[in-house]
ROSE-4610 file (N, C-alpha, C; in Angstrom, 1 decimal, always signed):
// ROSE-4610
residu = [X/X/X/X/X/X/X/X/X/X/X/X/X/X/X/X/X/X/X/X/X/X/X/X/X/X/X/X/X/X/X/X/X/X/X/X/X/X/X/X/X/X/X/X/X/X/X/X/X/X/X/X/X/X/X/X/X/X/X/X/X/X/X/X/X/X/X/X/X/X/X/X/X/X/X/X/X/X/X/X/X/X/X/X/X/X/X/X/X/X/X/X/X/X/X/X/X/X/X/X/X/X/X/X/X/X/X/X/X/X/X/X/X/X/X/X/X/X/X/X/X/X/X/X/X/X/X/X/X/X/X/X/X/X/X/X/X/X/X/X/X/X/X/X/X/X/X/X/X/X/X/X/X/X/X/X/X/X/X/X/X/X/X/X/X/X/X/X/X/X/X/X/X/X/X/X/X/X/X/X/X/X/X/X/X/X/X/X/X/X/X/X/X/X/X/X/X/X/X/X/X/X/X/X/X/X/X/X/X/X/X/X/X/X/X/X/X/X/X/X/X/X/X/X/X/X/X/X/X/X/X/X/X/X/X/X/X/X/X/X/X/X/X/X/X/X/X/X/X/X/X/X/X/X/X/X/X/X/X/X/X]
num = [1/1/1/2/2/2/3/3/3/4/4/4/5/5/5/6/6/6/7/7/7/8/8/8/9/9/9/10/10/10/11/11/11/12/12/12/13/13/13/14/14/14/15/15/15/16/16/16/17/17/17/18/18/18/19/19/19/20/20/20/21/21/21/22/22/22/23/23/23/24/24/24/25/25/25/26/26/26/27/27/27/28/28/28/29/29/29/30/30/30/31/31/31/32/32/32/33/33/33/34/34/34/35/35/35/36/36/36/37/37/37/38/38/38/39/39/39/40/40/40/41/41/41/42/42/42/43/43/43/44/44/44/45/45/45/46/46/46/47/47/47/48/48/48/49/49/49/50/50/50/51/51/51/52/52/52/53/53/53/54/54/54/55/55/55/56/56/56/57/57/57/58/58/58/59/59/59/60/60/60/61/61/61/62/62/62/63/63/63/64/64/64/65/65/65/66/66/66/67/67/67/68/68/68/69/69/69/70/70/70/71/71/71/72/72/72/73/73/73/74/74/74/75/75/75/76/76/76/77/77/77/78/78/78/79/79/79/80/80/80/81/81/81/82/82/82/83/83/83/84/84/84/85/85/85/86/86/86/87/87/87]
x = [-26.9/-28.2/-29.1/-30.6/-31.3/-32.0/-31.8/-32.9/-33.5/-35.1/-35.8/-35.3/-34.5/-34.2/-33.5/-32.6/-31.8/-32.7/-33.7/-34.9/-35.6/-36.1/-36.7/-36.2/-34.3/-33.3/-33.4/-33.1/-33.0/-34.5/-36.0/-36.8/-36.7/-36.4/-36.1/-35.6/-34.3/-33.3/-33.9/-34.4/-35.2/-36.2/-37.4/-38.0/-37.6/-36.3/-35.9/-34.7/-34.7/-33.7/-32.4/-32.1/-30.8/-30.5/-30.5/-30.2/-28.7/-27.5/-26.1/-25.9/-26.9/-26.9/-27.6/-28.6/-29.3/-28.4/-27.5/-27.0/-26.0/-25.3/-24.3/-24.6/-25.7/-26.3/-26.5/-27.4/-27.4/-26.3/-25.3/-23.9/-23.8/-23.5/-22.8/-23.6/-25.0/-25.9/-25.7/-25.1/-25.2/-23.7/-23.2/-21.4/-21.6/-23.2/-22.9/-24.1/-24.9/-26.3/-26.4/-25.7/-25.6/-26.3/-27.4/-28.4/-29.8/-29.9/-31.0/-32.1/-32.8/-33.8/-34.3/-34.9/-35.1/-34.0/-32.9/-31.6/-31.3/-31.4/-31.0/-32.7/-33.6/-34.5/-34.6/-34.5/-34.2/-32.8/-32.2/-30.5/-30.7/-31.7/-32.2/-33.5/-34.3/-35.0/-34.0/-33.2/-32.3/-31.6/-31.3/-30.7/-31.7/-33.0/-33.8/-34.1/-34.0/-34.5/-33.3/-32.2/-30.8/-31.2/-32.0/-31.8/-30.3/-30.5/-29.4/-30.0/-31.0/-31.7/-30.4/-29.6/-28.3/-28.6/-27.6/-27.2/-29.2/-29.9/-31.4/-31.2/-31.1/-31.2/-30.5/-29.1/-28.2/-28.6/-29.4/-29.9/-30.5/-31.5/-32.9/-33.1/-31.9/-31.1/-31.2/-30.2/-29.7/-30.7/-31.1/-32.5/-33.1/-33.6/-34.4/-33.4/-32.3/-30.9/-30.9/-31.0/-30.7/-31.2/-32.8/-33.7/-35.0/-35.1/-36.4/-37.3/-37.0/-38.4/-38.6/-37.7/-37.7/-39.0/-39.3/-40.5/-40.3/-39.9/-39.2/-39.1/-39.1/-39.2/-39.9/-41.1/-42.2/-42.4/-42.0/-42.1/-40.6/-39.3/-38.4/-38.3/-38.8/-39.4/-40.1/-40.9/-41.9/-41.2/-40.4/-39.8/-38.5/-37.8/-36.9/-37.8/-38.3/-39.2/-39.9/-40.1/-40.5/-38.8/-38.0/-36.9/-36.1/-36.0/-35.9/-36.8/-37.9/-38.2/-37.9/-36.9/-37.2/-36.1/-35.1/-33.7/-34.0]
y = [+82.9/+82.3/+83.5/+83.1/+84.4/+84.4/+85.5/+85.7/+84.6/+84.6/+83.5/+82.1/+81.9/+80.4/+79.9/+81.0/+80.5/+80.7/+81.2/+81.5/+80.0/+79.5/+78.0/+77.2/+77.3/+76.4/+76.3/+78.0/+77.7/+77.6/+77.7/+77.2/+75.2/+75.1/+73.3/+73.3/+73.4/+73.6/+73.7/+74.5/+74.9/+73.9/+73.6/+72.7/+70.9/+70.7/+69.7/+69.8/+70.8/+71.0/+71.3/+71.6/+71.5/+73.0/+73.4/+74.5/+75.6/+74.5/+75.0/+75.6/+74.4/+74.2/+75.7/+75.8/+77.2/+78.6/+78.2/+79.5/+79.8/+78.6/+78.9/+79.0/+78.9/+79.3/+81.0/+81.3/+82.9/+83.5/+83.2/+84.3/+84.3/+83.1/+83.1/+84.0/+84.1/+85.0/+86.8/+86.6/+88.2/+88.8/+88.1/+88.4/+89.5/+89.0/+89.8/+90.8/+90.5/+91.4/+91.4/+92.3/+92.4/+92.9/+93.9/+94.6/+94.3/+92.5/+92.5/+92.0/+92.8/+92.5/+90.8/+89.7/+89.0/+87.8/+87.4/+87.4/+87.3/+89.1/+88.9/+88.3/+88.2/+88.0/+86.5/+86.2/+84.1/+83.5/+84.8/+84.4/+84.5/+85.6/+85.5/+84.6/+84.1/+83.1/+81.6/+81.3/+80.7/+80.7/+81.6/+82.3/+81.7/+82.5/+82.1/+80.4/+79.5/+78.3/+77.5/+77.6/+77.4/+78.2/+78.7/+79.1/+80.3/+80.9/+82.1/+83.8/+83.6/+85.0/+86.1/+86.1/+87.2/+88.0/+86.8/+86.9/+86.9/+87.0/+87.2/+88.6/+89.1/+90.1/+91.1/+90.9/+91.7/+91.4/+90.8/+90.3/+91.7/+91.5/+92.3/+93.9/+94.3/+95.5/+96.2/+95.1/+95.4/+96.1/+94.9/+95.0/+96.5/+97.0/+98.3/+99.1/+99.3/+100.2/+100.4/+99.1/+99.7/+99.4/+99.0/+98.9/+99.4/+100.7/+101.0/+101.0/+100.9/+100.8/+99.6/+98.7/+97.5/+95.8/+95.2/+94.3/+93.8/+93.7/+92.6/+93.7/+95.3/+96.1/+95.4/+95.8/+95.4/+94.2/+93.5/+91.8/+91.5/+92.3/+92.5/+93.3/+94.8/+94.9/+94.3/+93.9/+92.8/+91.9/+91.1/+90.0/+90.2/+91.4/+92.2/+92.5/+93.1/+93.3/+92.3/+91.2/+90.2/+89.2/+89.6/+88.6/+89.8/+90.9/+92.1/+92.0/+91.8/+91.1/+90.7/+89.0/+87.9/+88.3/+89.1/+89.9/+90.6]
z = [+252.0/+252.3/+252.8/+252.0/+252.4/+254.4/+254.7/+256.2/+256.3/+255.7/+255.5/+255.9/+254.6/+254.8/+256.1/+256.5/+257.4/+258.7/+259.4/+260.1/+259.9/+258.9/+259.0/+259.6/+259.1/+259.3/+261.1/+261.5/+263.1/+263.7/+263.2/+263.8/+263.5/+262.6/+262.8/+264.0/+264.1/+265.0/+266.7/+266.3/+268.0/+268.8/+267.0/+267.6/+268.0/+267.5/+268.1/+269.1/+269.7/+270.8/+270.6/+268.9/+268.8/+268.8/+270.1/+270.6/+270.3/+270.5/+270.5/+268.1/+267.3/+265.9/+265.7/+266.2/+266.0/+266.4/+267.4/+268.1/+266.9/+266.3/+265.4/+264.3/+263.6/+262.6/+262.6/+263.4/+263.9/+264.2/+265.0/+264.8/+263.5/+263.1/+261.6/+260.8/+260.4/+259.6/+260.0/+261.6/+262.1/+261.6/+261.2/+261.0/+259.5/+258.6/+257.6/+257.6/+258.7/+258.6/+260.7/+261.0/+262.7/+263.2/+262.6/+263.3/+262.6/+262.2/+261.6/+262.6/+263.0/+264.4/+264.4/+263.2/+263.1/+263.5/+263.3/+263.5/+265.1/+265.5/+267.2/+267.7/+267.2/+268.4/+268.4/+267.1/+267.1/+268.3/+268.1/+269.0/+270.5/+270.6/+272.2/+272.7/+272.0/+272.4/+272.8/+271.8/+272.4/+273.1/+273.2/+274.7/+276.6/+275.7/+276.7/+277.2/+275.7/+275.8/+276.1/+276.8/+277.1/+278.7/+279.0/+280.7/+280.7/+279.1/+280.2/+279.4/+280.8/+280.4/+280.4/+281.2/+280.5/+279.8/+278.8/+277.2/+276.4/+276.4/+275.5/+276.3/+277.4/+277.8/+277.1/+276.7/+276.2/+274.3/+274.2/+272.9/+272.4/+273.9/+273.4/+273.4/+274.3/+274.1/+273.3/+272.9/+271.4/+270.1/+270.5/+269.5/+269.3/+270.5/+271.4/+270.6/+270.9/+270.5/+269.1/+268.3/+267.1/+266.0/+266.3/+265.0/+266.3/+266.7/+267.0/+266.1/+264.9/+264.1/+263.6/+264.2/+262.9/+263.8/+263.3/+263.6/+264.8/+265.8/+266.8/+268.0/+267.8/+268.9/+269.9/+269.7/+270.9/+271.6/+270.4/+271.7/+272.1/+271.7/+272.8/+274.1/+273.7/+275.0/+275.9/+275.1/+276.3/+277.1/+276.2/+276.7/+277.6/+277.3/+277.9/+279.3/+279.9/+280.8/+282.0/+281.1/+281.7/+282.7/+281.3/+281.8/+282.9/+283.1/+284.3/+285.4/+285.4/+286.4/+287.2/+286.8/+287.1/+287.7/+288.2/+288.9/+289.7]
């Protein structure tokens, strides 16, 4: 399944709360593409929308670490930042 589609799939997912359906949709997609920024930042908003800034934390790391160039840097930082804070 392409990026895309499976991104619609877990924005459905999100917007009706089916929070745990999204999570497992995203590991499963990261198992064959694990450093695809789009991917971890959908996996850490759920993170976030599940109350466990943690894990979005260790998300967003990630993210920072190993696609500095890739689309998702800067609103991980941000959001990285904001969720450091709140500690």
């Amino acid at each position: 399944m392409e990026v895309e589609n499976i991104l619609e799939e877990v924005k459905f997912y999100i917007l009706n709360r089916r929070y745990n359906e999204a999570e497992h949709l995203l590991k499963e997609a990261l198992k064959d593409k694990p450093y695809d920024d789009e991917l971890l930042y959908n996996l850490a908003i759920v993170y976030e929308l599940r109350a466990e800034p943690k894990k979005a934390m260790e998300i967003y790391r990630k993210i920072v670490q190993f696609s500095p160039e890739g689309r998702r840097v800067a609103e991980a930082k941000r959001r990285l930042q904001k969720l450091e804070g709140g500690f």
